[in-house]
N, C-alpha and C positions, 0 to 999 in steps of 0.2 A: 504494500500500500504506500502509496507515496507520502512523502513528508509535507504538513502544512506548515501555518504561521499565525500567531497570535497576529491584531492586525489592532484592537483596540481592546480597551479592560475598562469598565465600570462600576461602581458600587454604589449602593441603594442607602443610606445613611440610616433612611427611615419610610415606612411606607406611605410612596405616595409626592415622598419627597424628589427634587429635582436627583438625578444619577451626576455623582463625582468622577468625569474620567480622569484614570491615573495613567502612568505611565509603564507601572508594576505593582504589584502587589505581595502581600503573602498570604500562603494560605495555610489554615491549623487544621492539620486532619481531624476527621468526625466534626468537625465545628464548620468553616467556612471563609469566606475573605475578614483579612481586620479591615474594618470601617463600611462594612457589610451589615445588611442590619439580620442576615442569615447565619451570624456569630450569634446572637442573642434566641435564636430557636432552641430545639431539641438536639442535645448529644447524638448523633448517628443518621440525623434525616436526610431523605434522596435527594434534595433539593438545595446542598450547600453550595454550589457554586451552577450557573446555567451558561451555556454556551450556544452562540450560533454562527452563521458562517454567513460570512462577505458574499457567497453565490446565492442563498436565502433571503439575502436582503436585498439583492439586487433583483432577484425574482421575483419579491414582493413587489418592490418599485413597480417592474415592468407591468406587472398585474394593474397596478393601481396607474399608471400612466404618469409615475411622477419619475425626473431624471434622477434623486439620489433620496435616499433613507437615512437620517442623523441615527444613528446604531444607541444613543439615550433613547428615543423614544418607545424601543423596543423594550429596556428596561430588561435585558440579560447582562450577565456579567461580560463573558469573554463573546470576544467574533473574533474566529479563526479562517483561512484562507486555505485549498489549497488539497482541502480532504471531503470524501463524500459523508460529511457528518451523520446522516439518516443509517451508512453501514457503520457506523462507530457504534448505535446502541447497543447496549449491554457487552462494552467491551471496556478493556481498560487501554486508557494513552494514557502517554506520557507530555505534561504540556512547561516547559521549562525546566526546573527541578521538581516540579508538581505530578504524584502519578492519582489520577479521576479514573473511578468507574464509573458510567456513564448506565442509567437507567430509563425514566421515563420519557415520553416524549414533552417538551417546555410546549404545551399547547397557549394557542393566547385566548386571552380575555377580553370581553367587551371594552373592556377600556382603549384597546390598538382600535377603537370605529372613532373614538374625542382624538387619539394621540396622532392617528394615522387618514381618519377621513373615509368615507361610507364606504364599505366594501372590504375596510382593511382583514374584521378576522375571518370570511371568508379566504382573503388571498394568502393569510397567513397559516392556513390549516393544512400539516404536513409540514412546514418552513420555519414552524418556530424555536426549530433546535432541541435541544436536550438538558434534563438535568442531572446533574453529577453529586458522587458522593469524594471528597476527597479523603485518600488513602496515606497518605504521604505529604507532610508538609514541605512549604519551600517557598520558594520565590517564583511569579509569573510575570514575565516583561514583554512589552511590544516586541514583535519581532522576533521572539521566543519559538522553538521548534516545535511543533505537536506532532508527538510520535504514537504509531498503532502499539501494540504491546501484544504481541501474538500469547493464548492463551500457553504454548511449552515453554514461555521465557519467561512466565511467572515464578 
């Protein structure tokens, strides 16, 4: 499987609130990003860190007819580049020094029809990435490699 790229990282402060992009982050295994407001959940939940991909969001766009998507209004942490994210589920990458087991699919919510404009979660269903459980704490930076983790190298 080929090697993608972290391409942008955001964090939810609080819900509801505007997304902080950083430039890296870390992440505390079973916990979530610091300054994440998915640090403050439950010890072990699926959903500690969500990822989606620069080809999803550019898919959305095209759907809706707009030339570009700000990747805050989607309101996922990571967009990565480069990998077919939908065959990542239920697999583990490696995303910087960070290794995510990737489980549900990050479906979206009425709220991408205010953020995105009429039709949005129709176009986003199937596209709205995945969310992750982090295994492995570490640091995730722009630019950063995202590796498959074939299940014999575990």
């Amino acid at each position: 499987m080929p090697e993608g790229r972290v391409e942008w990282i955001g964090l939810r402060p609080q819900r509801k609130a505007p997304m902080t992009v950083v430039n890296e982050a870390r992440a505390e295994a079973g916990m979530g990003l610091q300054g994440d407001r998915r640090m403050q959940g439950r010890v072990g939940s699926g959903r500690q860190v969500t990822i989606t991909s620069r080809e999803f969001i550019d898919m959305v766009a095209r759907q809706l007819g707009v030339a570009a998507i700000d990747p805050a209004l989607l309101r996922r942490n990571l967009v990565v580049s480069g990998v077919n994210l939908n065959a990542l589920r239920h697999q583990r990458i490696r995303i910087g020094e960070v290794v995510v087991e990737t489980n549900a699919l990050c479906q979206p919510c009425s709220r991408m029809e205010t953020a995105l404009g009429p039709g949005a979660l129709v176009a986003m269903l199937g596209y709205g990435g995945l969310c992750a459980r982090i295994l492995e704490s570490g640091r995730i930076a722009v630019g950063d490699p995202v590796i498959y983790i074939p299940p014999e190298a575990e």
